[in-house]
MINURO-768660 format. One record per residue (C-alpha): residue number from 0; x negated, y negated, z. Coordinates in steps of 0.02 Angstrom, whole numbers, plus 50000, padded with zeros to 5 digits. Layout:
<pts>
   k    c1    c2    c3
 NUM     X     Y     Z
...
</pts>
This chain:
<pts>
   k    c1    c2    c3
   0 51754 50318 49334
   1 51619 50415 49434
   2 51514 50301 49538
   3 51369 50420 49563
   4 51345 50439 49341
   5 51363 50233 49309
   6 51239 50200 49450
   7 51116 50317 49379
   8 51143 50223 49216
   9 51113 50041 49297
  10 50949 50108 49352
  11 50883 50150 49212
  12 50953 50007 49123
  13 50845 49912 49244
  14 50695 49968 49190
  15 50736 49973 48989
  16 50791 49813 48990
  17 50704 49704 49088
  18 50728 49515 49074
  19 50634 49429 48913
  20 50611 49246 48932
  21 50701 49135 48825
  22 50622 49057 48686
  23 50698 48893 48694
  24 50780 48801 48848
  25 50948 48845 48822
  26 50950 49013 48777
  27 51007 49165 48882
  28 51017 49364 48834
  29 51165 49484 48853
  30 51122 49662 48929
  31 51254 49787 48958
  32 51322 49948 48951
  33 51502 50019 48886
  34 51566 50167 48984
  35 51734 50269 48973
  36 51842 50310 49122
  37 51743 50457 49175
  38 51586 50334 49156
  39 51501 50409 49011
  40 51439 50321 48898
  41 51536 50270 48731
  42 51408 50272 48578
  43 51432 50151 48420
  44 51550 50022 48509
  45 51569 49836 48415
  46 51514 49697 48536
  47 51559 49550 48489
  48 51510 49358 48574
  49 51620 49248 48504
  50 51613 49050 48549
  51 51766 48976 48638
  52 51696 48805 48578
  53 51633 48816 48446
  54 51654 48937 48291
  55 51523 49053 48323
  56 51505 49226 48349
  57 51367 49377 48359
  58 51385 49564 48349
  59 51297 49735 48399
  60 51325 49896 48416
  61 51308 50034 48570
  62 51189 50158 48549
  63 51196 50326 48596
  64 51191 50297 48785
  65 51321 50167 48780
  66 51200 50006 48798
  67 51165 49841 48701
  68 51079 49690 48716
  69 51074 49528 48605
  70 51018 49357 48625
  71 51117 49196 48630
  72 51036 49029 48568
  73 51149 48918 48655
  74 51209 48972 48834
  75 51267 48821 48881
  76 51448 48841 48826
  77 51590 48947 48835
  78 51596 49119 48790
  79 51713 49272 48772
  80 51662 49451 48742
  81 51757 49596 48646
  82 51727 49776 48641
  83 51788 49885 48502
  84 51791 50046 48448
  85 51891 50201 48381
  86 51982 50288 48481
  87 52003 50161 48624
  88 52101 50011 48659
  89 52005 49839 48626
  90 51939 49760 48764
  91 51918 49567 48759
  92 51887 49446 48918
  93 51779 49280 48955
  94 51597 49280 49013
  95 51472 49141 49084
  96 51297 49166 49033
  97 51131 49115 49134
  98 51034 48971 49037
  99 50868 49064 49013
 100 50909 49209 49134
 101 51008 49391 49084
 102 51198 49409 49114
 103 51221 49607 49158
 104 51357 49724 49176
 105 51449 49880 49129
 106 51617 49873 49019
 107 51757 50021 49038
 108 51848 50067 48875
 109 52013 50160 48904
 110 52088 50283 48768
 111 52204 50194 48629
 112 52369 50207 48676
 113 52361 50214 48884
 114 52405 50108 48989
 115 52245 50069 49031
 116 52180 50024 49200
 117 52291 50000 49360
 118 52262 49862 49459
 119 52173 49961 49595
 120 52070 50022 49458
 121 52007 49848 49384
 122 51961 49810 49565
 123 51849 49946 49609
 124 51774 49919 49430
 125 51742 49720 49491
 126 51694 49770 49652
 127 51562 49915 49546
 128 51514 49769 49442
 129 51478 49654 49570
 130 51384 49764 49682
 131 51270 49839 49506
 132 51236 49643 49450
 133 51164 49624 49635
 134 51069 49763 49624
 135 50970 49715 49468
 136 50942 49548 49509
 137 50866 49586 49669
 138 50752 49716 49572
 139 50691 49576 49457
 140 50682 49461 49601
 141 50580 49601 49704
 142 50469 49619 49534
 143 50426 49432 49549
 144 50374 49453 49719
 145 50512 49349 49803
 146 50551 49473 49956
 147 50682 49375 50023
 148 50784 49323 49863
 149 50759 49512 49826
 150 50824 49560 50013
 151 50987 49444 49995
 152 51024 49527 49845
 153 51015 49698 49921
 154 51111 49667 50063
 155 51238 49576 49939
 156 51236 49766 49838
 157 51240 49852 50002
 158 51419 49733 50056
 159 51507 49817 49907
 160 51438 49995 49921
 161 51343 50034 50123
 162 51284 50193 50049
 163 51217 50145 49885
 164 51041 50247 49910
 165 50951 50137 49783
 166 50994 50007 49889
 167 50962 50069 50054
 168 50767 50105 49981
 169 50729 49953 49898
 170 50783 49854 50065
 171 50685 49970 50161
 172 50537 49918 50026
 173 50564 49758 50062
 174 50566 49741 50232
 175 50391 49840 50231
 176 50343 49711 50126
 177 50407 49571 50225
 178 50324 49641 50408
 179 50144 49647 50304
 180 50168 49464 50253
 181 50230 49409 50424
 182 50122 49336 50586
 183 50098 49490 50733
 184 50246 49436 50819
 185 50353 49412 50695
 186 50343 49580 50629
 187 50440 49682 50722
 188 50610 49642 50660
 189 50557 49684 50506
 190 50518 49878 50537
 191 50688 49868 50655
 192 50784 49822 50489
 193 50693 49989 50393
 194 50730 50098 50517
 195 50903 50042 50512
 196 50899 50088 50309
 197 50807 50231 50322
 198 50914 50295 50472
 199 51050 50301 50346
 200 50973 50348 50169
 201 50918 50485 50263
 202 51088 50552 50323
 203 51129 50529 50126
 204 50985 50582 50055
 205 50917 50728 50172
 206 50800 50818 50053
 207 50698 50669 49987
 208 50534 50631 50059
 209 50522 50444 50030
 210 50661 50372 50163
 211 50549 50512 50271
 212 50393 50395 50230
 213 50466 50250 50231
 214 50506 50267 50425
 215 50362 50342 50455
 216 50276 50176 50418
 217 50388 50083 50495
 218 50377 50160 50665
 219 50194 50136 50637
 220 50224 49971 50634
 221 50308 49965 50778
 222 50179 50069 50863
 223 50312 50189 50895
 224 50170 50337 50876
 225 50245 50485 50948
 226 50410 50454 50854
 227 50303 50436 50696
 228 50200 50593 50720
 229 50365 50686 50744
 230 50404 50654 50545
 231 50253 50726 50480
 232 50299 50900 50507
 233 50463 50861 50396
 234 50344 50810 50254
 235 50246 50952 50268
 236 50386 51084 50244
 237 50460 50964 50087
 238 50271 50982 50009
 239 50245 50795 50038
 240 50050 50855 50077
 241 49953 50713 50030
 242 50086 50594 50138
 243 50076 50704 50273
 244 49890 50691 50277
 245 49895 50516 50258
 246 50002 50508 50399
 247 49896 50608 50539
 248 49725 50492 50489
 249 49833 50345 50512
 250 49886 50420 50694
 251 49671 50460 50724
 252 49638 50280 50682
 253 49767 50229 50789
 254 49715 50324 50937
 255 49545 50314 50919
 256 49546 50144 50929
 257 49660 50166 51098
 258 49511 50268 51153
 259 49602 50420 51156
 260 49475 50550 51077
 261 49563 50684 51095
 262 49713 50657 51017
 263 49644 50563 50884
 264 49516 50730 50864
 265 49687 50835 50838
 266 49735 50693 50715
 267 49594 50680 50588
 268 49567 50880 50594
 269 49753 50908 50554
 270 49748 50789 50433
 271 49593 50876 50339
 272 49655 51040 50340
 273 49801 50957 50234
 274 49693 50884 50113
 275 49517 50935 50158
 276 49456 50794 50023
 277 49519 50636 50115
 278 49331 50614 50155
 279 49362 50485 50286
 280 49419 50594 50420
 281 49269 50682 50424
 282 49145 50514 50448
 283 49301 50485 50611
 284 49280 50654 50679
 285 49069 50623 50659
 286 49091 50469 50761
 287 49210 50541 50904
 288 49092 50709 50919
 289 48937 50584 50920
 290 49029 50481 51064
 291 49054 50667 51169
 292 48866 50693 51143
 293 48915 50839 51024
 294 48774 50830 50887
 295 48786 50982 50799
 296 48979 50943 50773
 297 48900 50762 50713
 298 48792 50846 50575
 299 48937 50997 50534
 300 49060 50830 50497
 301 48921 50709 50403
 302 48889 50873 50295
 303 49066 50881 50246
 304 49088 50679 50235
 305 48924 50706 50103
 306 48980 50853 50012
 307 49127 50732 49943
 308 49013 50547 49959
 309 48825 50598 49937
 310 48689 50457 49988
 311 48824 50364 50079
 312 48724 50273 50218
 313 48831 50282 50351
 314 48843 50477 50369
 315 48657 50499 50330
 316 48602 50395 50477
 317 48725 50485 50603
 318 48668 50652 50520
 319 48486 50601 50547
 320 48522 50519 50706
 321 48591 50683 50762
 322 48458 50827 50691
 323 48340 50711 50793
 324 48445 50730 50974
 325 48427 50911 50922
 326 48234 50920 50885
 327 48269 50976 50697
 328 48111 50879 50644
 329 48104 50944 50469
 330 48287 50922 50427
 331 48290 50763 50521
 332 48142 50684 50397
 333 48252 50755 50261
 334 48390 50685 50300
 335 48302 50496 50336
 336 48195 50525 50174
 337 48356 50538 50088
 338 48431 50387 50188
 339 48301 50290 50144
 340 48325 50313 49959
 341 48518 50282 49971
 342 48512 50119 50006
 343 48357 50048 50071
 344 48414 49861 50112
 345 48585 49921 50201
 346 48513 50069 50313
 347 48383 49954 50351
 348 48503 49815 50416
 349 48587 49947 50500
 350 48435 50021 50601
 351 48388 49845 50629
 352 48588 49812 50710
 353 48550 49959 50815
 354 48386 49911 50878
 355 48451 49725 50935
 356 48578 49811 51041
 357 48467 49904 51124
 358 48341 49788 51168
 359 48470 49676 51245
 360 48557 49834 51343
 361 48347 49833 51386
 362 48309 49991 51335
 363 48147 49930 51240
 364 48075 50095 51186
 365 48228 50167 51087
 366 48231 49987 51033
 367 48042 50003 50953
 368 48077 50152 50872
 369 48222 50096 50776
 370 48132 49926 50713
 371 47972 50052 50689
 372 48118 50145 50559
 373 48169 49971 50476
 374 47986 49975 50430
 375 47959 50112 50360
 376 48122 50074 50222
 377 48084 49889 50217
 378 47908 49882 50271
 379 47911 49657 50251
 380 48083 49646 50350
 381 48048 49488 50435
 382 48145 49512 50610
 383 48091 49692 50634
 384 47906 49617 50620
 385 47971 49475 50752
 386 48076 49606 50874
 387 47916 49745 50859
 388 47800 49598 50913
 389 47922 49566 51075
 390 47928 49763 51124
 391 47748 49776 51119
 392 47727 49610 51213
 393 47840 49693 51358
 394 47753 49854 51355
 395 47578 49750 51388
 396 47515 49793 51222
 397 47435 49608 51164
 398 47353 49700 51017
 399 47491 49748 50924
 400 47612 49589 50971
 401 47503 49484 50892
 402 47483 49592 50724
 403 47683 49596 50718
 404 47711 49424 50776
 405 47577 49366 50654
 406 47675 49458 50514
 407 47800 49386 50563
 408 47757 49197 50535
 409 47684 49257 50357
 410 47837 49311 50315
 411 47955 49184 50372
 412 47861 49048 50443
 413 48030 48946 50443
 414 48120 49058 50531
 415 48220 48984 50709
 416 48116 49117 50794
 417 47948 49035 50729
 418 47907 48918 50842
 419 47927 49040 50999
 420 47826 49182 50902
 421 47698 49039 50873
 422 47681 48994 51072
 423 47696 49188 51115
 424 47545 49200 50999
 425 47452 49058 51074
 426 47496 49151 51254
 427 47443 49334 51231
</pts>
């Protein structure tokens, strides 16, 4: 029997005939397939369940890729299950059934008249068995989200056959799964234990892409960055594009947030050119240019963020923020004209955010001018009445304090700043 054909078969018997609850509390289900010795399947073969028991007994029949599936009412007792069909010995042997669960497995019919299997034969075909009921069951235990029921079953699969590739992925899965569900220092043997499948699905598999992403994310994990960046190139030449892309932003966030522009720069533009619509590298490489004083770069980058998200807030207000540094009046009220219609309440808040730090980094005028733009989008925003009323009081300007801090107290006379905007009024 060829491994490599009845393992293809077990997977897709997986996902034809996935497990049906049980109607009643004692029931269980039958799912199989019946192969020859070369592991194709044998079409229109009697199955028979016959009660060791009791007198009782249920048929069906094969269909044309060798598979059946029936249910039994009472799997509580004995069983014993026979296979027939022309032109091959009958087959006939005891089975235990799971109360409410789905007994699995594949059946090999030999040609009438041989001397059917050798002993060395009916143990590789338990061994086969074994290894393909282990694998399903961790599938369906992997479906239900139980990672490390799914996991034991794997490595259960993986103790018959080490190089069984479906194997080798789905614990590579898992563990992925495993590291996002664990504490920060626990994850780390959890990416270890992908590498370690990937390492070797790889060697087996070298032309697929996924054991290609699956370490790639795994060395992420780890913070192994370098190591991980070294993969990407791989993925480009198999036409994994989108992955690849994927890949280099994840590598910009990461060293971005290490503070190392530059690299990050090389990161987010690589990872554009791949797939020039993964928007979000563009609003990254507006921020880093904005931190290297770079404004045209800001607006060239917020263009192309808005040509794929138009109104977003964000971009706007670096886009506008930047045609100001560069004295592009016209396009700069453009731009905050069109920021202001976006979304009034959350560009508001965030010129208002901006404004509080400065005033406590004590640069008061840049300060006024951003509550002066809260204004003009929210014109009864309560705090940017309150903070206006404080930069005019420390520029000596008594006159236009008390107007704000007036406005203020109209607004939101309850307000924890109240009381000191009502003695600052009763002081000016």
């Amino acid at each position: 029997m060829k491994r490599d054909h009845v393992l293809t078969i077990f997977v897709a018997a997986l996902l034809a005939l996935a497990p049906v609850a049980a109607r009643a509390g004692n029931e269980g289900r039958i799912a199989g397939e019946v192969v020859n010795p070369e592991g194709e399947p044998v079409a229109d073969v009697k199955v028979t369940v016959i009660g060791t028991e009791v007198e009782t007994s249920k048929e069906a029949t094969t269909n044309r890729k060798g598979r059946f599936s029936m249910l039994i009412l009472d799997a509580t007792r004995s069983y014993k299950i026979r296979f027939e069909a022309e032109g091959y010995d009958v087959r006939e042997e005891p089975i235990r059934l799971n109360v409410g669960g789905v007994l699995r497995g594949t059946w090999t019919l030999y040609p009438e008249g041989s001397r059917g299997a050798s002993a060395e034969e009916l143990a590789r075909i338990e061994a086969h068995n074994k290894m393909a009921r282990a694998y399903n069951e961790g599938a369906e235990l992997f479906e239900a989200g139980d990672m490390m029921g799914a996991k034991a079953k794997m490595s259960e699969a993986l103790a018959e056959d080490p190089d069984l590739p479906q194997a080798l992925d789905a614990l590579a899965r898992i563990n992925l799964e495993l590291a996002a569900r664990a504490e920060e220092g626990e994850k780390a043997p959890y990416y270890e234990e992908t590498l370690e499948a990937t390492g070797r699905l790889r060697e087996l598999l070298p032309a697929e892409r996924a054991p290609v992403v699956l370490s790639f994310e795994a060395l992420a994990g780890l913070g192994r960055w370098d190591e991980a960046e070294a993969l990407l190139p791989t993925l480009v030449e198999m036409e994994s594009i989108r992955e690849a892309a994927v890949g280099y932003f994840k590598i910009g966030v990461a060293t971005i947030r290490a503070g190392d522009l530059a690299r990050a720069k090389a990161s987010f533009t690589r990872s554009v050119e791949l797939r020039p619509d993964l928007k979000e590298a563009y609003l990254n490489l507006a921020l880093i240019a904005q931190a290297e004083g770079d404004a045209e770069t800001v607006v060239r980058h917020a263009d192309a963020y808005l040509e794929r998200d138009p109104g977003n807030g964000r971009a706007l207000t670096m886009k506008y923020e930047a045609l100001q540094a560069l004295g592009r009046k016209e396009e700069a009220d453009a731009a905050f004209a069109e920021l202001a219609s976006a979304d009034p309440t959350v560009v508001a808040d965030n010129f208002f955010r901006e404004g509080t730090e400065l005033w406590n980094d004590g640069r008061a005028q840049e300060a006024q001018a951003k509550f002066e733009r809260v204004l003009q989008i929210v014109p009864d925003h309560p705090r940017a009445h309150y903070q206006l009323g404080l930069c005019y009081a420390s520029a000596g300007d008594s006159a236009k304090a008390k107007q704000y801090l007036a406005r203020f107290l109209e607004l939101a006379p309850e307000d924890p700043e109240a009381e000191l905007a009502r003695q600052m009024l009763g002081s000016l």
